[in-house]
TORNU-16632 format. One record per residue (C-alpha): x, y, z; residue number from 1. Coordinates in steps of 0.05 Angstrom, whole numbers. Example, Ala and Ser with C-alpha at 12.3 -4.5 7.8 and 13.67 -1.06 7.14 Angstrom:
ATOM       u       v       w  num
ATOM     246     -90     156    1
ATOM     273     -21     143    2
END
This chain:
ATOM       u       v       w  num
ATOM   -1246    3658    1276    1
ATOM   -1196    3652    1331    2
ATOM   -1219    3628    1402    3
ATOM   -1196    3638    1467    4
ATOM   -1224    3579    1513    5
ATOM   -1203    3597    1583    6
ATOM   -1221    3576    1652    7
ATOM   -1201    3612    1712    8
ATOM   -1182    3592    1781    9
ATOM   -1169    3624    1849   10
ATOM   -1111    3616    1884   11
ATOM   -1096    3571    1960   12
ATOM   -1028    3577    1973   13
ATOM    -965    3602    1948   14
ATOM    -931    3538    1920   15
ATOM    -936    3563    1853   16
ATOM    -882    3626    1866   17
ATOM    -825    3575    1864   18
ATOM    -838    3546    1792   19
ATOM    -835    3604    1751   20
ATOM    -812    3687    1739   21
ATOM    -860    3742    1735   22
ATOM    -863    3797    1684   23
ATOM    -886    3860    1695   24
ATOM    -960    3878    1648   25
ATOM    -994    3937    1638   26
ATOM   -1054    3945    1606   27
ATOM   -1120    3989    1594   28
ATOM   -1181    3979    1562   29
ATOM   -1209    4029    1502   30
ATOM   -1274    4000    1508   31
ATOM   -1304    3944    1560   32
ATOM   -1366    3936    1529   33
ATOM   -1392    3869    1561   34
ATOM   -1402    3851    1479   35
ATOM   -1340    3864    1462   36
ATOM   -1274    3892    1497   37
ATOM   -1217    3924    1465   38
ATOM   -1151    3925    1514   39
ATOM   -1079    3959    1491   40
ATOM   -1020    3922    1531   41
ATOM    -940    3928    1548   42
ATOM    -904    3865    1560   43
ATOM    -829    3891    1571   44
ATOM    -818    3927    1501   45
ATOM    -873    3893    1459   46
ATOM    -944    3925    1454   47
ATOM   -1008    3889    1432   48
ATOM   -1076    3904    1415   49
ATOM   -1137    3857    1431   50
ATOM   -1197    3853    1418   51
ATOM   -1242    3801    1456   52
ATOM   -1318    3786    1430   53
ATOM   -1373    3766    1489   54
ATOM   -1349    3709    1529   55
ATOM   -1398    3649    1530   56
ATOM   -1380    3592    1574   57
ATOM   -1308    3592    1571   58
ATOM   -1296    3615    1503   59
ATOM   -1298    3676    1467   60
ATOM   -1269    3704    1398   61
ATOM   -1204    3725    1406   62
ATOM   -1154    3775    1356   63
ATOM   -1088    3803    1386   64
ATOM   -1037    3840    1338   65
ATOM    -969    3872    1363   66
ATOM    -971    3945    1356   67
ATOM    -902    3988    1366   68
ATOM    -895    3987    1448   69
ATOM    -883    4067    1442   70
ATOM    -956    4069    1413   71
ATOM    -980    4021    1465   72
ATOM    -952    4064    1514   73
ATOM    -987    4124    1493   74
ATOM   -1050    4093    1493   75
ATOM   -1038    4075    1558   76
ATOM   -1029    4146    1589   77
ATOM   -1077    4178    1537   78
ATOM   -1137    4142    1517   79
ATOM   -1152    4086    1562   80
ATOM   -1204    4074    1623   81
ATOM   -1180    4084    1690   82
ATOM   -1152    4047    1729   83
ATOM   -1104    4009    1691   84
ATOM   -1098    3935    1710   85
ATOM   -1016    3928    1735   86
ATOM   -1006    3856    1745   87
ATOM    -941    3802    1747   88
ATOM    -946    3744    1715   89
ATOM    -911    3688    1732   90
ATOM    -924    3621    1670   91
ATOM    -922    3553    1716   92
ATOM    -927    3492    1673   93
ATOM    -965    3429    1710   94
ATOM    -986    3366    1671   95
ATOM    -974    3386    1588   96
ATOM   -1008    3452    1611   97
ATOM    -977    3519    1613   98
ATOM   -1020    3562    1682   99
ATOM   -1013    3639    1678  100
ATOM   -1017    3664    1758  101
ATOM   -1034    3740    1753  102
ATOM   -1011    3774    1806  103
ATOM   -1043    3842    1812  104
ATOM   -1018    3911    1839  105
ATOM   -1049    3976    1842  106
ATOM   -1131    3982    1852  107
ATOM   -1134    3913    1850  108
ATOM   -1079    3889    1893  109
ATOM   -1094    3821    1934  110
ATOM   -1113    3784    1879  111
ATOM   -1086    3727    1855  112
ATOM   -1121    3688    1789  113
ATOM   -1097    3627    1755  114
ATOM   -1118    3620    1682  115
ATOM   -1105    3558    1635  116
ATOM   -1123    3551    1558  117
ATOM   -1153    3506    1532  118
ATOM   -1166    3462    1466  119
ATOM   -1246    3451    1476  120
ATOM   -1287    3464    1533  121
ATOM   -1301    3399    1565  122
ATOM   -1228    3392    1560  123
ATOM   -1195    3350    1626  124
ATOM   -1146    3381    1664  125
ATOM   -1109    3352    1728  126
ATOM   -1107    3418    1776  127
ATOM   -1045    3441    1813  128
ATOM   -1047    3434    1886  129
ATOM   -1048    3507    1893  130
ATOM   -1114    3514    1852  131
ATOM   -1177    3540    1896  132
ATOM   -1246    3556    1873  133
ATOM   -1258    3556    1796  134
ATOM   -1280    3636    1781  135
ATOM   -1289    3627    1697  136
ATOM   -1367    3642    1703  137
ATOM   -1360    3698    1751  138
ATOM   -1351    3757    1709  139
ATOM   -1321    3805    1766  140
ATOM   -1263    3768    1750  141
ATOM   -1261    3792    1679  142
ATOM   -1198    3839    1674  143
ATOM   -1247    3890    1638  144
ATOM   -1289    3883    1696  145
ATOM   -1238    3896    1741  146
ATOM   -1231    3965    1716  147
ATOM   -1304    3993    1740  148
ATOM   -1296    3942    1794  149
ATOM   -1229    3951    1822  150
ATOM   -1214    3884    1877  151
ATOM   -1193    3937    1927  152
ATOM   -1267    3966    1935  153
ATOM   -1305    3899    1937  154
ATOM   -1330    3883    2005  155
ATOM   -1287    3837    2038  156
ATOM   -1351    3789    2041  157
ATOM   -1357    3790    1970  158
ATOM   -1284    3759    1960  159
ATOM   -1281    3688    1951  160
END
């Protein structure tokens, strides 16, 4: 089965904007079912379909196919939950790792999450200088999450 082990990471600082270009995502979820989610994206012209079992720890199964980016599209508009995440991403590599910074627009603008994958879970990783507070057991900070949740409309005590 594949796995996605992932830990995730708020942001201090902005020296991570200098080491790498952002790309444009958009993406919806068909179903956020804390069990299992099923999200539709567009990267540029590719579209892919995931689907994400429950996420214990820092891992979770994990199967992503590309699908035609016109279909992805239309399941965009059409069938998926409101709001859709918008984000940039911007790939930094630091230390044999590759860090994705998601940069999000829209309902959930003003935040900022670093993710890195992992191997295995007790994995060591030296952390960037611009890595805050670790977030991975907090599951507001699910992207599926962020869709009932939207950043914009937590209290701003609530924010890390």
């Amino acid at each position: 089965m594949p796995l996605e082990i992932e830990r995730k990471f708020l942001l201090r600082g902005d020296g991570w904007r200098a080491l790498g270009a952002g790309v444009p995502y958009r993406q919806g979820y068909l179903s956020t079912d804390p069990g299992r989610s099923v999200r539709v994206r567009l990267v540029r012209d590719k579209g892919y379909l995931t689907i994400k079992g429950m996420t214990v720890g820092a891992a979770r199964a994990e199967y992503e196919y590309e699908i035609p980016a016109a279909d992805a599209s239309e399941m965009l508009d059409k069938l998926c939950e409101r709001p859709l995440i918008e984000k940039t991403r911007y790939r930094v590599e630091h230390q044999g790792f590759v860090w994705e910074v998601d940069e999000f627009d829209g309902d959930n603008a003003g935040l900022i999450i670093a993710e890195v994958e992992l191997d295995k879970e007790d994995q060591a990783i030296v952390l960037p200088d611009w890595i805050g507070i670790e977030v991975t057991d907090d599951p507001r900070y699910y992207n599926a999450s962020l869709i009932t949740n939207p950043y914009t409309r937590w209290p701003s005590t609530g924010r890390e």
